[in-house]
N, C-alpha and C positions, 0 to 999 in steps of 0.2 A: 849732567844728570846721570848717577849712578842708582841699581837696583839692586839690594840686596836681599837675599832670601837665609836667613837661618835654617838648620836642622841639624839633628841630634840629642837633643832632651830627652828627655823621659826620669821615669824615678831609679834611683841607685841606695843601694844601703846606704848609711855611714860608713866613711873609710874608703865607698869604693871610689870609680873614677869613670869619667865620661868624657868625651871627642865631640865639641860642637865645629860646626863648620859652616861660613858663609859664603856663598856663591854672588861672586861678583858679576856684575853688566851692564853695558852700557858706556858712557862716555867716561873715561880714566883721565887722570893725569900722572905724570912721572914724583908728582908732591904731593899723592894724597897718602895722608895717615888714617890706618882703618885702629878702632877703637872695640874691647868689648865693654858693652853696659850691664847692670842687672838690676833691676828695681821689684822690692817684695810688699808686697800688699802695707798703705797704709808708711811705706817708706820712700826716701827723696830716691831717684834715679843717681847709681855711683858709677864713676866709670872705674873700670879694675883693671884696663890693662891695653897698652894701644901700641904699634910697629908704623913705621914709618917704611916709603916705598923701598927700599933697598936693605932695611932689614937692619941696620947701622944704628937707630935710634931705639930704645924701648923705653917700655915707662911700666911698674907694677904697683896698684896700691897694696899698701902695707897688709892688709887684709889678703890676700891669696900670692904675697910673694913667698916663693919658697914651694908652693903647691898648683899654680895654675901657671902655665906658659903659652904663650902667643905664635906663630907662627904664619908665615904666610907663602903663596905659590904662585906667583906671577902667573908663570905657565898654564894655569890651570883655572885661575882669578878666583883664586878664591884666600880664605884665611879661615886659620883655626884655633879653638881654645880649647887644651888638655889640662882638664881639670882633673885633681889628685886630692887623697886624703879628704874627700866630700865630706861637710859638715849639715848638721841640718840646718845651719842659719845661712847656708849657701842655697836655701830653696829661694829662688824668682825667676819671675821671667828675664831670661837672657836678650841681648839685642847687640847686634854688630853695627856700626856706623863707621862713615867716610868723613874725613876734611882735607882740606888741605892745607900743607903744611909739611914744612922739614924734618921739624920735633916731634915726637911722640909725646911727649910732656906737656901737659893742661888740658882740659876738656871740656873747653869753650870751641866753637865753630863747625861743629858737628853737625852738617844740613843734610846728610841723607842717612836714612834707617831703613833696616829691616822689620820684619811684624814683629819677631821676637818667638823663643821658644820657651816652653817650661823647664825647668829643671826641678827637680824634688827629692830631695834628701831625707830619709826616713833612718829614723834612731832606732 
């Protein structure tokens, strides 16, 4: 059983850029992959971007690669997503989840979430 907690959202121009971060707790394993999500009103939840425990695997959809990067700190349990070049169709709610797992790749098995935070991109 893991607890995640997002924060960091809020609104940004376009173009600019934001620091989400999720605090990890609770029971870990050495194979979970943390994932971030984001789902906007009226749209399917995508996942956009997930790291595997040692950092070795990633995954980005096509939609924020080149702009959003994954990172995570053991140390610290936590993970973060640096998002860049904000667009407004980048506004939803963000969410961090856990699986387990070697790959970062696929985003089937994702059993624990966060509440989720806003994010808001204003043109």
């Amino acid at each position: 059983q893991v607890q995640l907690v997002e924060s960091g959202g809020g609104l940004v121009q376009a173009g600019g850029s934001l620091r989400l971060a999720c605090a990890v707790s609770g029971r870990t394993f050495t194979n979970y992959v943390m994932g971030w999500f984001r789902q906007a009103p009226g749209k399917d939840r995508e996942l956009l971007t997930a790291i595997n425990w040692s950092g070795s695997s990633l995954y980005y959809a096509d939609s924020v690669k080149g702009r959003f990067i994954i990172s995570r700190d053991n140390a610290k349990s936590s993970v973060y997503l640096q998002m860049n070049s904000l667009k407004p169709e980048d506004t939803a709610v963000y969410y961090c989840a856990a699986r387990r797992g070697v790959s970062a790749a696929g985003e089937r098995g994702y059993d624990d979430w966060g509440q989720g935070t806003q994010v808001t991109v204003s043109s």
